[in-house]
NUMI-487078 format. One record per residue (C-alpha): x, y, z; residue number from 1. Coordinates in nm, 3 decimals. Layout:
! residues N
rec X X | Y Y | Z Z | i NUM
...
! end
This chain:
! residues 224
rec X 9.075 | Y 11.199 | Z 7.391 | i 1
rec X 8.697 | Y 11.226 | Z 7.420 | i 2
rec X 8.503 | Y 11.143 | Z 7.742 | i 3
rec X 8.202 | Y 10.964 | Z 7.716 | i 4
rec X 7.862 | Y 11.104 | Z 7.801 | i 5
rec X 7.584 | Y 10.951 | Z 7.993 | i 6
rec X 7.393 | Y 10.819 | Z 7.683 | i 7
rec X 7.726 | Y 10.663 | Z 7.528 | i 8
rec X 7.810 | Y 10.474 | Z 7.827 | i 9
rec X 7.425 | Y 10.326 | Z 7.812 | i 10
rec X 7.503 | Y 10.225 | Z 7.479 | i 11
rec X 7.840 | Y 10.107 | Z 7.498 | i 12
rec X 7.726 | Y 9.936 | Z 7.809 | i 13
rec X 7.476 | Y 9.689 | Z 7.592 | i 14
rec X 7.779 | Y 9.662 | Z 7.374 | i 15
rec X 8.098 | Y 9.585 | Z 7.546 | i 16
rec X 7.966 | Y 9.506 | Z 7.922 | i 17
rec X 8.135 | Y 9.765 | Z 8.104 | i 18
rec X 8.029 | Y 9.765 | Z 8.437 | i 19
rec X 7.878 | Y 9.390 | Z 8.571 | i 20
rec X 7.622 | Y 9.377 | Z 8.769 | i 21
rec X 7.512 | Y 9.705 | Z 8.574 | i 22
rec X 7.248 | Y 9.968 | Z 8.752 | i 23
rec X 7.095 | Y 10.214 | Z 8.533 | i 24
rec X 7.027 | Y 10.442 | Z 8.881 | i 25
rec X 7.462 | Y 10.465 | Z 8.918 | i 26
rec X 7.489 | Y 10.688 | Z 8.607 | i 27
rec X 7.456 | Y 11.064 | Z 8.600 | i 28
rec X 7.691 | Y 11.349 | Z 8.478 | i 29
rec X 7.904 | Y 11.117 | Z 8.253 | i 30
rec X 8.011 | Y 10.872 | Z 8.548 | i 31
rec X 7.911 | Y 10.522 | Z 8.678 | i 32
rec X 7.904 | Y 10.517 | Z 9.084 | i 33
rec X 8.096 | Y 10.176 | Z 9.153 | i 34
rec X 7.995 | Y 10.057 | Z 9.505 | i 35
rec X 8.199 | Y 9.883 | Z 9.822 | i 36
rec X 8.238 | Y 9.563 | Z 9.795 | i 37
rec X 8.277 | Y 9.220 | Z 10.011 | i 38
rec X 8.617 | Y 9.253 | Z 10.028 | i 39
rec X 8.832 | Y 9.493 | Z 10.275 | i 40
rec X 9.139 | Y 9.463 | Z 10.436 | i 41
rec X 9.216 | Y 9.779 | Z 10.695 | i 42
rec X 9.600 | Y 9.771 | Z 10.840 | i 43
rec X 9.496 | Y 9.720 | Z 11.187 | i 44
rec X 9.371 | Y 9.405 | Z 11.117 | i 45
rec X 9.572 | Y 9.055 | Z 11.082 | i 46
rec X 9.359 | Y 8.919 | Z 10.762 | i 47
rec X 9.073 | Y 9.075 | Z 10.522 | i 48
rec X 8.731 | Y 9.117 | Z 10.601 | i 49
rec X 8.483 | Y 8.927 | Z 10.434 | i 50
rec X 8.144 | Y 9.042 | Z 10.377 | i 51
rec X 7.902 | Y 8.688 | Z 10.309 | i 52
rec X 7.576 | Y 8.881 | Z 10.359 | i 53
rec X 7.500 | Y 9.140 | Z 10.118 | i 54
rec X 7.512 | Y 9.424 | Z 10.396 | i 55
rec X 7.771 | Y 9.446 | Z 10.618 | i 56
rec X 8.061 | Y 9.759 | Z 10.722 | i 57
rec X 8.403 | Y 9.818 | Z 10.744 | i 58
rec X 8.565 | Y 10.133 | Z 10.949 | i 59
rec X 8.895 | Y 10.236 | Z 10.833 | i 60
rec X 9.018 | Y 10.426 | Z 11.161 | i 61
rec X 9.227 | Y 10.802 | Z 11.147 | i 62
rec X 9.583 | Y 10.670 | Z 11.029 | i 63
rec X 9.514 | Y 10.347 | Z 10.849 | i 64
rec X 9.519 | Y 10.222 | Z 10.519 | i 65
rec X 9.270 | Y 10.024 | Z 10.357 | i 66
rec X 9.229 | Y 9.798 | Z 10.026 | i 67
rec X 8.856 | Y 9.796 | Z 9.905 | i 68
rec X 8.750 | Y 9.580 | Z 9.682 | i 69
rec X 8.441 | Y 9.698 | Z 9.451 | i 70
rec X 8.150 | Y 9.485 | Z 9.364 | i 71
rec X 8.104 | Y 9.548 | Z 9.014 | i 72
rec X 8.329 | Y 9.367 | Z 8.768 | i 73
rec X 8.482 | Y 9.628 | Z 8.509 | i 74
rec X 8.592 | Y 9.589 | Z 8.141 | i 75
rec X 8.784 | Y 9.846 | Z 7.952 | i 76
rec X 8.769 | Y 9.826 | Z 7.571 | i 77
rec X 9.111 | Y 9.770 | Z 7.390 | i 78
rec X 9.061 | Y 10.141 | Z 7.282 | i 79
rec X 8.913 | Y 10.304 | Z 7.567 | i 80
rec X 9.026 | Y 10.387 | Z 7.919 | i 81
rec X 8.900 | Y 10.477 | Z 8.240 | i 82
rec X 8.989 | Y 10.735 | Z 8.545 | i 83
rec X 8.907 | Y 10.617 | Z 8.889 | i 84
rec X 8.805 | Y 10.859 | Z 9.217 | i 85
rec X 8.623 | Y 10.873 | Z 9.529 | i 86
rec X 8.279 | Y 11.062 | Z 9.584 | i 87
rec X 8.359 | Y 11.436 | Z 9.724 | i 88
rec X 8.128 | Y 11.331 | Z 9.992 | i 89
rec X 8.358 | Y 11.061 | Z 10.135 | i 90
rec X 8.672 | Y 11.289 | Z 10.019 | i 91
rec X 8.561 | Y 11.581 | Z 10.274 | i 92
rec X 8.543 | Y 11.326 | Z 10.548 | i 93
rec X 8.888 | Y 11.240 | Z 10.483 | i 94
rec X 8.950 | Y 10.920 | Z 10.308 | i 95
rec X 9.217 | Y 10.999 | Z 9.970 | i 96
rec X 9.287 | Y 10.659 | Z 9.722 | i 97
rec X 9.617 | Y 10.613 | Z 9.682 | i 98
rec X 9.580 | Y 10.333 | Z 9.462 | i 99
rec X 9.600 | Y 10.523 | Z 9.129 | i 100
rec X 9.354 | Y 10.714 | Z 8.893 | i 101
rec X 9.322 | Y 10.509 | Z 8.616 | i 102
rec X 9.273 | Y 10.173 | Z 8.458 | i 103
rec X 9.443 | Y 10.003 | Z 8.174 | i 104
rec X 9.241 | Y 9.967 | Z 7.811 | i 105
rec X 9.161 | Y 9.612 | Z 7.796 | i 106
rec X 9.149 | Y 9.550 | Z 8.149 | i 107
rec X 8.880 | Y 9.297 | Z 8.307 | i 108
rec X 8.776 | Y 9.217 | Z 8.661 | i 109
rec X 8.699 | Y 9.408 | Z 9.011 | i 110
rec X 8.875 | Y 9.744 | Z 9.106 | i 111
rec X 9.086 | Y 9.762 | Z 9.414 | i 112
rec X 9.091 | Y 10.078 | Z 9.583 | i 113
rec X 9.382 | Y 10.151 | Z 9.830 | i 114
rec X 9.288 | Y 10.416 | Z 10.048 | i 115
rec X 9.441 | Y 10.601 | Z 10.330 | i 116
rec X 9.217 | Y 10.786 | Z 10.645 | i 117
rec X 9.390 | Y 11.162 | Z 10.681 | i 118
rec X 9.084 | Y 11.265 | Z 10.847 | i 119
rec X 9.024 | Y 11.298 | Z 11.212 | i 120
rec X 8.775 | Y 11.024 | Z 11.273 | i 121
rec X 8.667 | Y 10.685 | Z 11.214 | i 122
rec X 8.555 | Y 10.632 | Z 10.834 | i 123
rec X 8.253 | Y 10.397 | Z 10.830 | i 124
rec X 8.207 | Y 10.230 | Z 10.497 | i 125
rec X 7.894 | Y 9.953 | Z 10.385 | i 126
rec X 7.835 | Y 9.698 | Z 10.118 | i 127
rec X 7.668 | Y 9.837 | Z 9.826 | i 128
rec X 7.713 | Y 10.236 | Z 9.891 | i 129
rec X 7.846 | Y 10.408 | Z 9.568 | i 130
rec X 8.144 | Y 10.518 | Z 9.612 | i 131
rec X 8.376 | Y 10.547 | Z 9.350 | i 132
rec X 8.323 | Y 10.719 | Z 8.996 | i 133
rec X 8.443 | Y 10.589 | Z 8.704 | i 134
rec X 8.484 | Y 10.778 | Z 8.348 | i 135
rec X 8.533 | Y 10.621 | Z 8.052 | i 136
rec X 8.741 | Y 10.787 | Z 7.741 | i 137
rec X 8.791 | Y 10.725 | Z 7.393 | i 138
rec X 9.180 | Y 10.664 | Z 7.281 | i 139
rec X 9.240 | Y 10.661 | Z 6.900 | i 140
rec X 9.236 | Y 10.386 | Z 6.689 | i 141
rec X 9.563 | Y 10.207 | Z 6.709 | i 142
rec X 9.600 | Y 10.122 | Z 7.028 | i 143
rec X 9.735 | Y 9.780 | Z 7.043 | i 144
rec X 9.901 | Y 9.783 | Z 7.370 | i 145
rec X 9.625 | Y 9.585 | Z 7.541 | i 146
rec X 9.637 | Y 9.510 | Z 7.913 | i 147
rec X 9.757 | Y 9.162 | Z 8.000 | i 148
rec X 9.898 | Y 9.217 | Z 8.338 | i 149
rec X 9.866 | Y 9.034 | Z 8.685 | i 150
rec X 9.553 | Y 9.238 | Z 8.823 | i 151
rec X 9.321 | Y 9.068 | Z 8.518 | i 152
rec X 9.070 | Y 8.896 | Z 8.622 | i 153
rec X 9.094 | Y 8.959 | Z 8.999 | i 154
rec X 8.809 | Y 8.884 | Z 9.168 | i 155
rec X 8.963 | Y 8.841 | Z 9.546 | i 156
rec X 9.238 | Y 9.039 | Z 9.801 | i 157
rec X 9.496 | Y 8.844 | Z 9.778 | i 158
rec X 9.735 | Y 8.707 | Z 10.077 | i 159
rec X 10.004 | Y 8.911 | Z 9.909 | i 160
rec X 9.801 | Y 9.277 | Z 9.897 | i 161
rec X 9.733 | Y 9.174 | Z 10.277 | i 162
rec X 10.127 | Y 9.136 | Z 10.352 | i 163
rec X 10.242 | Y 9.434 | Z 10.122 | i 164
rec X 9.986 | Y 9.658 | Z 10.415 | i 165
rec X 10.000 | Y 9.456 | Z 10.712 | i 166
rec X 10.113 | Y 9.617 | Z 11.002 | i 167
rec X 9.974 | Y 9.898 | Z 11.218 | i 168
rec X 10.042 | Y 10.274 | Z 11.118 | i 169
rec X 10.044 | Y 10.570 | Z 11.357 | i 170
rec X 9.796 | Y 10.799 | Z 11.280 | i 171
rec X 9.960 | Y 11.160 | Z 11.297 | i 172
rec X 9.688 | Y 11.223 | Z 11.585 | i 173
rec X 9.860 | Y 10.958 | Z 11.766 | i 174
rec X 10.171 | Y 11.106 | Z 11.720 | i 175
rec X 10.065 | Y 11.391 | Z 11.843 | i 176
rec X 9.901 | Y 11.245 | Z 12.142 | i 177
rec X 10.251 | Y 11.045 | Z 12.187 | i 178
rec X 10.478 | Y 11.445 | Z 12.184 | i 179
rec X 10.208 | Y 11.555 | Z 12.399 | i 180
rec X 10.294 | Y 11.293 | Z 12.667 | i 181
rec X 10.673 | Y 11.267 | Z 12.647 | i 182
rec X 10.612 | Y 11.678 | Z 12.653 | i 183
rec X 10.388 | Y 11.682 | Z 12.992 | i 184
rec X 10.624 | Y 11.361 | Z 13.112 | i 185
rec X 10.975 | Y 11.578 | Z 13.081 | i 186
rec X 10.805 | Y 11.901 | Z 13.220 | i 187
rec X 10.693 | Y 11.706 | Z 13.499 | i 188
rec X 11.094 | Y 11.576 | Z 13.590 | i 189
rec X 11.176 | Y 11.909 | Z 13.497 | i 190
rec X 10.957 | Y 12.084 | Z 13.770 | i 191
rec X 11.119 | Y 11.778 | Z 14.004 | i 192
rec X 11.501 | Y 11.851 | Z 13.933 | i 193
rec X 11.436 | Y 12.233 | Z 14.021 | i 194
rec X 11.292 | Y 12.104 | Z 14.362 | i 195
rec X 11.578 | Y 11.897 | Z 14.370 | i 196
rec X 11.806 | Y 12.181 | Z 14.308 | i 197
rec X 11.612 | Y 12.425 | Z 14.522 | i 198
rec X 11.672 | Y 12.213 | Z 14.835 | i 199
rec X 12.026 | Y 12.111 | Z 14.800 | i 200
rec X 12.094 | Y 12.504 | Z 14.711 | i 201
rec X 11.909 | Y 12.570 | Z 15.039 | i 202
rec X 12.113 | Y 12.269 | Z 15.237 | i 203
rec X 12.429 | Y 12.395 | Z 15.064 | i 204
rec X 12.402 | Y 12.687 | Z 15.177 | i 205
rec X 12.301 | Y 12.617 | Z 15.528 | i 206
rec X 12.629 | Y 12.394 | Z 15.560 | i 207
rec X 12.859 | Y 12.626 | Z 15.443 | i 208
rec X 12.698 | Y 12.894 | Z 15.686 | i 209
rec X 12.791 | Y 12.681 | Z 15.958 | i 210
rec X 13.154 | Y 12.593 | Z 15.855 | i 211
rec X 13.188 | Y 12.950 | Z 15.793 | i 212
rec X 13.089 | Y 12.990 | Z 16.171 | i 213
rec X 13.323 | Y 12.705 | Z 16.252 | i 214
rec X 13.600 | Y 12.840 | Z 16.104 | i 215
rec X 13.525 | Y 13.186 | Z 16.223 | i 216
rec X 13.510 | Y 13.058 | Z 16.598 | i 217
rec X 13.837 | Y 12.820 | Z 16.563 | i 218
rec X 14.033 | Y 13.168 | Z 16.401 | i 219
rec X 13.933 | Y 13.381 | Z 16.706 | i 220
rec X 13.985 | Y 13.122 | Z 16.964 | i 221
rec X 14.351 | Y 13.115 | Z 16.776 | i 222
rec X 14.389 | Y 13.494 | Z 16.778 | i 223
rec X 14.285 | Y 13.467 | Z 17.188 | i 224
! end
């Protein structure tokens, strides 16, 4: 398996259409830069997002999953494949795809990046920023096994991705936040059942001081 340089995928590019609409700018270091989308669906939401300008954002918030769909339509020759990531730049800030880290020789149509926020803040996202690489490798010869599965062809985030995610996810900061509170909250009747104790202790005693006294009194008045 050979990956492709930056001048083969300019040449295969006039040849087999790889990457539609095609920038020359998006290649460097062997890679094409796919971009965002106008498609997005984050968990916290009921439905996708739908971009109809060509600008708009998404923000995938600390804890939450998100499908992406790119802009560019991609085509894998029958005897080629490609290997899918997310720019280090994005990766620091904490956003990993989850999705998978390949695609199928033969496939056709838009990518759809699932991606999950393990990062401590909100993960702000726009139409048209490049943001996922894409490198494209030679297999040998006789490969035959073509893709022909469900995901060729897609152009749209379906009503069933949206169900498969749906739903809201704690984010382990919330989590956190949610120990923190039951923490505080049972140290709080804690410090309010030693009172408790502290005062019937001190009534307890005072009682049986005096019954002690009783009985004391009602023995010597007997002895008298």
């Amino acid at each position: 398996m050979a990956f492709w340089g930056t001048d083969t995928i300019r040449i295969r590019q006039v040849s087999d259409y790889l990457v539609l609409p095609f920038d020359n700018t998006r290649i460097s270091n062997g890679q094409y830069l796919l971009s965002v989308g106008p498609e997005s669906f984050i968990t916290v939401n009921e439905v996708k997002t739908v971009m109809n300008s060509n600008y708009g954002q998404i923000s995938i918030e600390p804890g939450q999953f998100a499908i992406i769909l790119t802009e560019e339509t991609v085509t894998i020759p029958k005897n080629s494949i490609g290997f899918i990531s997310i720019r280090a730049a994005i990766k620091f800030r904490g956003l990993v795809n989850v999705s998978g880290f390949h695609v199928d020789p033969g496939f056709t149509g838009r990518l759809k990046f699932a991606v999950y926020n393990a990062g401590p803040k909100p993960i702000v996202l726009e139409r048209g920023q490049a943001a996922f690489p894409i490198w494209f490798a030679d297999m040998d010869n006789g490969n035959s096994d073509e893709y022909n599965g469900v995901h060729k062809d897609q152009r749209h985030i379906t009503a069933d991705d949206v169900n498969m995610l749906r739903g809201q996810i704690a984010s382990p900061n919330a989590l956190k936040k949610e120990i923190d509170d039951l923490r505080h909250e049972y140290e709080k009747k804690y410090i309010k059942l030693e009172h408790y104790i502290t005062i019937i202790y001190s009534v307890g005693g005072s009682l049986l001081a005096i019954l002690s006294a009783i009985i004391l009194k009602f023995l010597f008045a007997k002895i008298k």
